[in-house]
TIVO-2410 file (N, C-alpha, C; in nm, 3 decimals):
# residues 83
REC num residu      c1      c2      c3 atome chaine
REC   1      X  15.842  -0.675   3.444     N      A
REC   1      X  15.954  -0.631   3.525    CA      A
REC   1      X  15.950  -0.709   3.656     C      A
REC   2      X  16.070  -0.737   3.697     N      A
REC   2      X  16.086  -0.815   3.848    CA      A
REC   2      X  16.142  -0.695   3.924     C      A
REC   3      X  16.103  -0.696   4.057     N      A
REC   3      X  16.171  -0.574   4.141    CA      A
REC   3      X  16.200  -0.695   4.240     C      A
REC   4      X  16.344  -0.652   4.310     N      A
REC   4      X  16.375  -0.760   4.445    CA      A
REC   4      X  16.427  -0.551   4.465     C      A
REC   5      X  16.383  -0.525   4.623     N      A
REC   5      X  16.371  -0.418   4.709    CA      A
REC   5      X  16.315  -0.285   4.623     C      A
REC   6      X  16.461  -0.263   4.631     N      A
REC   6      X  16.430  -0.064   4.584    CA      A
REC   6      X  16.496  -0.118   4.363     C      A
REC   7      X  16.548  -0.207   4.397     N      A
REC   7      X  16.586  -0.252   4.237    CA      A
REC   7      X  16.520  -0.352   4.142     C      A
REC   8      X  16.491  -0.298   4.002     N      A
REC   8      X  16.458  -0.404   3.933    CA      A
REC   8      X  16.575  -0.495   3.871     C      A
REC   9      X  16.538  -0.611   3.843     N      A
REC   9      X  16.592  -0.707   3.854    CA      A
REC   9      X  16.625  -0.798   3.707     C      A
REC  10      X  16.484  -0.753   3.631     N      A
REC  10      X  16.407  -0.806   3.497    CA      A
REC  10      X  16.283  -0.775   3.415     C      A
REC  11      X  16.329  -0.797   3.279     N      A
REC  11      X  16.193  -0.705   3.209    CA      A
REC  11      X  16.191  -0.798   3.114     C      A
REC  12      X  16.128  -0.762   3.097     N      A
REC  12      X  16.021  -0.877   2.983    CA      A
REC  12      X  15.933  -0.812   2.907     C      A
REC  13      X  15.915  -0.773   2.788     N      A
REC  13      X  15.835  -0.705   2.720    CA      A
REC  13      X  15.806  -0.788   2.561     C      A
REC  14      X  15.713  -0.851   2.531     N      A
REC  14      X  15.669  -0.848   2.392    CA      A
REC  14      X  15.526  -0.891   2.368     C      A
REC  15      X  15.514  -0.773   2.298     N      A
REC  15      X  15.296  -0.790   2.269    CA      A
REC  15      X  15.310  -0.879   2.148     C      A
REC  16      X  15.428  -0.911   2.107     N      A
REC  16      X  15.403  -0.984   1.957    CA      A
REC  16      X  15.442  -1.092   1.947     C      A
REC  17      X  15.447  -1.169   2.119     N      A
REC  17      X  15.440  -1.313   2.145    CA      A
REC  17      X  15.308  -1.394   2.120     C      A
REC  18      X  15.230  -1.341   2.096     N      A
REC  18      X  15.128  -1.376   2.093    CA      A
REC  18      X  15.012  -1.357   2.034     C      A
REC  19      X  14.935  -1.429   1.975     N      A
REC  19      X  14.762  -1.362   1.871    CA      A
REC  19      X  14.699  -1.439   1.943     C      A
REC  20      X  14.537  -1.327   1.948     N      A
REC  20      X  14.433  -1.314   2.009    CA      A
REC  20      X  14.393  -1.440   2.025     C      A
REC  21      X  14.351  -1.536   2.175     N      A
REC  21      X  14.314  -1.640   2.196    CA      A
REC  21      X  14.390  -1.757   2.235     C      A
REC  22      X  14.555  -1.747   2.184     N      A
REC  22      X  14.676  -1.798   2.203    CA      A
REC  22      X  14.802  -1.734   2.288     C      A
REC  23      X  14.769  -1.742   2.420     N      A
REC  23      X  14.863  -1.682   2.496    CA      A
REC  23      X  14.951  -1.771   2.548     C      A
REC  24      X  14.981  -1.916   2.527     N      A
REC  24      X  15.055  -2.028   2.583    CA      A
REC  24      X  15.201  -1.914   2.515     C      A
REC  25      X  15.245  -1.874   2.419     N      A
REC  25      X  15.401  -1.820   2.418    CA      A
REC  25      X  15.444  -1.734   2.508     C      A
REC  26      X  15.378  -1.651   2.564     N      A
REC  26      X  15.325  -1.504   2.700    CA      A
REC  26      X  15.367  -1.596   2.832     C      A
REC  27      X  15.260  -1.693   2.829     N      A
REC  27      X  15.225  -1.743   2.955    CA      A
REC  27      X  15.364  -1.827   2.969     C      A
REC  28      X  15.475  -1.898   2.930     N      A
REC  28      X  15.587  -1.958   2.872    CA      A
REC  28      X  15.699  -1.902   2.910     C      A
REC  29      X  15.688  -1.741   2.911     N      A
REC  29      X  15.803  -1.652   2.909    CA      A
REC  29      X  15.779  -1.593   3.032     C      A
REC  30      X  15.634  -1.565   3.091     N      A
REC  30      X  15.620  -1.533   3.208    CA      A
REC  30      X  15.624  -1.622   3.401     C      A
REC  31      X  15.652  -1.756   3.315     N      A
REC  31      X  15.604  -1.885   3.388    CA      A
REC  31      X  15.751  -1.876   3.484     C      A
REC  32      X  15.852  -1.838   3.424     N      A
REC  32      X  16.017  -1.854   3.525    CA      A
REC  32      X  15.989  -1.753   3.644     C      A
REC  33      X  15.975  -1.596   3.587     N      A
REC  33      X  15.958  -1.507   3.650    CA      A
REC  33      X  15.817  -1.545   3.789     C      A
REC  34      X  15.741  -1.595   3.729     N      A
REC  34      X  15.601  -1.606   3.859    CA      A
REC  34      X  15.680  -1.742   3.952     C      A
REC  35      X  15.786  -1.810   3.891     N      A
REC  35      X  15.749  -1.908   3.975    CA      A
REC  35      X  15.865  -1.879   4.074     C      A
REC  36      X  15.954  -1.759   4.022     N      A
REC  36      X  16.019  -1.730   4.169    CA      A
REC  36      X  15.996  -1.626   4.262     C      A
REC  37      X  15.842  -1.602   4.257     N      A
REC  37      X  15.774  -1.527   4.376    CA      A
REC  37      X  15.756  -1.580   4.460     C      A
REC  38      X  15.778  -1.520   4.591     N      A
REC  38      X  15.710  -1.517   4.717    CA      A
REC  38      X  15.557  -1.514   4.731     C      A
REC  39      X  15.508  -1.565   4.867     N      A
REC  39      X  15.398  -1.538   4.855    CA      A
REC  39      X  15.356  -1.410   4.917     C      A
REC  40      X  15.439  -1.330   4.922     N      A
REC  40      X  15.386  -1.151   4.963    CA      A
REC  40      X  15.413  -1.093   4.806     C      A
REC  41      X  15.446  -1.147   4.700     N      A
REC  41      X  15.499  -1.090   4.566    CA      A
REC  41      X  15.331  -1.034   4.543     C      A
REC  42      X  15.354  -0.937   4.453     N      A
REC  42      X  15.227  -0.922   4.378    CA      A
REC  42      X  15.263  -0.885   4.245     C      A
REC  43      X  15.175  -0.913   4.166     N      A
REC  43      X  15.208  -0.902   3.963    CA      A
REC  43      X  15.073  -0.757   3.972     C      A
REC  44      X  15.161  -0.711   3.865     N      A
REC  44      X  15.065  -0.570   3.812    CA      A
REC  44      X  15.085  -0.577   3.709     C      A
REC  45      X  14.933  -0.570   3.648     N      A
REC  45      X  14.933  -0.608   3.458    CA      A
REC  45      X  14.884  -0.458   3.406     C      A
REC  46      X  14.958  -0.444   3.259     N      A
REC  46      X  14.885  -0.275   3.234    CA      A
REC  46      X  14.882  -0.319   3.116     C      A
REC  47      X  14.745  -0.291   3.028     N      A
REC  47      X  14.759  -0.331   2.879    CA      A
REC  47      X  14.636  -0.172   2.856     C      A
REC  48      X  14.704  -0.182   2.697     N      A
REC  48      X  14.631  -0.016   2.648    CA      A
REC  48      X  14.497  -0.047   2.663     C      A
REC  49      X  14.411  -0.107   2.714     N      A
REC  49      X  14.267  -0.062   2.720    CA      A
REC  49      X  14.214  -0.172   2.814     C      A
REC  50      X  14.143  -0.128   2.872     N      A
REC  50      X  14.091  -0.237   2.973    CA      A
REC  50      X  14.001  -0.377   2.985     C      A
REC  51      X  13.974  -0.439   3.015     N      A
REC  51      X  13.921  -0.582   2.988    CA      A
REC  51      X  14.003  -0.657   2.873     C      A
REC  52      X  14.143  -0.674   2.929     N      A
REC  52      X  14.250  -0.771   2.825    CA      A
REC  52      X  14.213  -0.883   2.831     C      A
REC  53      X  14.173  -1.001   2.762     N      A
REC  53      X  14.160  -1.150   2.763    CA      A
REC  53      X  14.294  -1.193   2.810     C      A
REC  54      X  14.431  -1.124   2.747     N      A
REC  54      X  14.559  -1.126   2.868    CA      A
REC  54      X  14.558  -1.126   3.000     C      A
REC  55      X  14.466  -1.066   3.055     N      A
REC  55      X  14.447  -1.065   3.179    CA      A
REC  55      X  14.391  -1.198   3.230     C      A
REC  56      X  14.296  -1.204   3.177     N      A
REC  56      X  14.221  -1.356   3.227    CA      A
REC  56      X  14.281  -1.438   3.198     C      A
REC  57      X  14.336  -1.518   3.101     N      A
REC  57      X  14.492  -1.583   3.111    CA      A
REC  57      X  14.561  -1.630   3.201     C      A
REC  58      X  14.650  -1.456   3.194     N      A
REC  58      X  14.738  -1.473   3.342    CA      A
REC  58      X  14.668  -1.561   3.452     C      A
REC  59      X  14.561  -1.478   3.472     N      A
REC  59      X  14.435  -1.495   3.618    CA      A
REC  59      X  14.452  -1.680   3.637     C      A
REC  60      X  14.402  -1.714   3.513     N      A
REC  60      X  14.313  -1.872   3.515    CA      A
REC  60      X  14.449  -1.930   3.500     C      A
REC  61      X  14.579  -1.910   3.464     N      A
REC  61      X  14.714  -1.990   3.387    CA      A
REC  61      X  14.770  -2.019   3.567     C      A
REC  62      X  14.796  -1.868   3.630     N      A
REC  62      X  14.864  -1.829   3.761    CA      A
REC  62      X  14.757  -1.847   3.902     C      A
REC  63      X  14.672  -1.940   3.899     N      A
REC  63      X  14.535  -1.883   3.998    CA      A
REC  63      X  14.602  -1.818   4.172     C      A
REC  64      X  14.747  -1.902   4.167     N      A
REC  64      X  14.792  -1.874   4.308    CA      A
REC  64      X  14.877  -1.719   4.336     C      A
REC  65      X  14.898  -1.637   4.199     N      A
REC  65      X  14.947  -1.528   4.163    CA      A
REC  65      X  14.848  -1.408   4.235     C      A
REC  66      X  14.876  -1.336   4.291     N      A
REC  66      X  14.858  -1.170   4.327    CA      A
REC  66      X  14.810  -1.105   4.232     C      A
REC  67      X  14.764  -1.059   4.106     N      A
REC  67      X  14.765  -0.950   4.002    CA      A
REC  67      X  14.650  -0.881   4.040     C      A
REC  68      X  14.742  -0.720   3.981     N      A
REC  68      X  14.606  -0.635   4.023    CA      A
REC  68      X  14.646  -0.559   3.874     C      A
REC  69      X  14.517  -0.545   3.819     N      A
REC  69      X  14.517  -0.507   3.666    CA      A
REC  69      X  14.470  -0.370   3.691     C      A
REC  70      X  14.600  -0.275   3.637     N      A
REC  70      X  14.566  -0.131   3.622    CA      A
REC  70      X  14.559  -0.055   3.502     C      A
REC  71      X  14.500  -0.161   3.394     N      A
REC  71      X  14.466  -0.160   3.264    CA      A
REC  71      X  14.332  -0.044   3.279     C      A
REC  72      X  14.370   0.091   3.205     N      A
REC  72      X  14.241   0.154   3.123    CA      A
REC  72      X  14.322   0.263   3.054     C      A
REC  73      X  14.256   0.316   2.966     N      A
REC  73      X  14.338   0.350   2.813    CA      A
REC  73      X  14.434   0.473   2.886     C      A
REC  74      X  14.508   0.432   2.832     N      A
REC  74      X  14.621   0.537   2.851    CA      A
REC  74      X  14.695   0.515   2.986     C      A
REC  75      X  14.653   0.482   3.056     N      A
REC  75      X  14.695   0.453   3.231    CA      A
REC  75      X  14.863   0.489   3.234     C      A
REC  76      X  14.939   0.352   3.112     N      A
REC  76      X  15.086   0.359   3.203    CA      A
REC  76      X  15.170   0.424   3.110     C      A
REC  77      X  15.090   0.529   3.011     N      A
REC  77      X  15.131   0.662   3.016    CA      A
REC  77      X  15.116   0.798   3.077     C      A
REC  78      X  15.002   0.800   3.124     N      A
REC  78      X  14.971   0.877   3.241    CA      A
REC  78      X  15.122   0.819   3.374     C      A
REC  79      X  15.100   0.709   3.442     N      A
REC  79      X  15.199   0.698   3.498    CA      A
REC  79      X  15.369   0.731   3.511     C      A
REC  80      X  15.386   0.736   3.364     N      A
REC  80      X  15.525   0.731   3.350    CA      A
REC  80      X  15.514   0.867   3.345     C      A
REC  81      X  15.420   0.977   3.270     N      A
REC  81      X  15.399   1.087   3.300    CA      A
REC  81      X  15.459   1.159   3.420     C      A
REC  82      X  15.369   1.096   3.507     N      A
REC  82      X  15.343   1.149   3.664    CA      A
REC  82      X  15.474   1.052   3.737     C      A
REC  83      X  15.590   1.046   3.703     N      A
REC  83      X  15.714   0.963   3.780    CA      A
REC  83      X  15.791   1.119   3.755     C      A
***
């Protein structure tokens, strides 16, 4: 998702861009969206269980990117929960 203020802007969702070890299709689709951040932007990654190799990816693909990974099981159902 892209947020510009109080609105989002863009979403992007598919886990089935990609198999384990091959994230260049992810990293491809996410590459437009990162590259029209600011440098106060920050990325928040949530995947169902924690320590995603997605994550490290992003990390090593984006090194100049913000992400703060709030990946652990269940998390951004708990969240959407608690909205």
């Amino acid at each position: 998702m892209l947020e510009s203020g109080d609105s989002w802007t863009e979403l992007r969702s598919r886990s089935d861009l990609y198999k384990d070890g091959d994230y260049q299709p992810a990293l491809d689709v996410l590459s437009p969206l990162i590259a029209r951040l600011d440098e106060e932007s920050q990325m928040r990654f949530v995947a169902d269980n924690d320590s995603s190799p997605v994550f490290d990816a992003l990390r090593s693909h984006f090194p100049q990117a913000d992400i703060t990974d709030y990946s652990q099981p269940d998390h951004l159902w708990k969240v959407l929960m608690d909205s």
